[in-house]
C-alpha positions in Angstrom: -26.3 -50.8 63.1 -22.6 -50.1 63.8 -21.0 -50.7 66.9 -21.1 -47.0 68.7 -25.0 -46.8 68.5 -26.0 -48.6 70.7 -24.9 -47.2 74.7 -24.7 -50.4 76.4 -22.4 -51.6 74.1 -20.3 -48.5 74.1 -20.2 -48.4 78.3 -19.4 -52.6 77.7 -16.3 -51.2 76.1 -15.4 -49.1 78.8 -15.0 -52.2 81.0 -12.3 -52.1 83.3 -11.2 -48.8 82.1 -11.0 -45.6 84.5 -14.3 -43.8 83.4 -15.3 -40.1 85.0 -19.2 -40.4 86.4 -20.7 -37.2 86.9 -23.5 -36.6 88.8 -26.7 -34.0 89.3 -25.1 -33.1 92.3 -22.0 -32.0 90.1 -19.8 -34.2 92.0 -17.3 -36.8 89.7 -16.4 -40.3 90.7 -13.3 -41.5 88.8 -12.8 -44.7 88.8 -12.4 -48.5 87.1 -15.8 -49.1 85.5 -16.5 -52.6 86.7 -20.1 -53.6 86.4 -23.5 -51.8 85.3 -26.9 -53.0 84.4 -30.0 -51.5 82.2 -30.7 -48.5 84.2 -27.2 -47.3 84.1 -26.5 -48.4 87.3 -22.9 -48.8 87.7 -20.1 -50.5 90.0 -16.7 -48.4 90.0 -13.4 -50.2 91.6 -10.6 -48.2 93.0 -13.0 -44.8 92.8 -12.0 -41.2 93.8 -14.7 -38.8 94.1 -14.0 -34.9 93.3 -15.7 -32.0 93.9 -15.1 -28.5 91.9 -12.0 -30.7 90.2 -10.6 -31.4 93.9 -9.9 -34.8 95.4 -12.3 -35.0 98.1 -11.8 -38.8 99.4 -11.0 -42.4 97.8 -13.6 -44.7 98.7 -12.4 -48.4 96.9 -15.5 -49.8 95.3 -18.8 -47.8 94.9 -22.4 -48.7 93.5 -24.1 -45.2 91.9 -27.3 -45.0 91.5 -28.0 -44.5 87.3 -31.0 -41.9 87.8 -28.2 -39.6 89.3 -25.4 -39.8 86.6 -25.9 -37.3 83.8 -22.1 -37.9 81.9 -20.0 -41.3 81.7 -17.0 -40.3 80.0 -13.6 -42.0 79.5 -10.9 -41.0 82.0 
């Protein structure tokens, strides 16, 4: 198995990295990926969250839920 196939280890790479989370509800967190667990659950530091590609407010650190992100992505 090489290293990409396997997701956790890909999202372990993103570790303290600025990833973009988007959600169902279309709305993207941007942020420094910090922590995240099995389900996808995931800890971002420093995090911005956007709406229709507009800053709508910086919130510092944020849990999101992993049933509601469809796309992690690097920043």
């Amino acid at each position: 198995m090489n290293e990409a196939s396997r997701p956790l280890d890909t999202l372990n790479r993103s570790r303290d990295k600025r990833v973009v989370v988007e959600l169902k509800n279309n709305k993207q967190y941007i942020g420094k990926l910090k922590a995240f667990d099995i389900h996808i659950n995931v800890v971002l530091e420093d995090a911005e969250e956007y709406a229709n590609s507009e800053l709508k407010r910086k919130l510092g650190v944020v849990f999101i839920r992993g049933d509601t992100i469809t796309v992690i992505s690097p920043a």
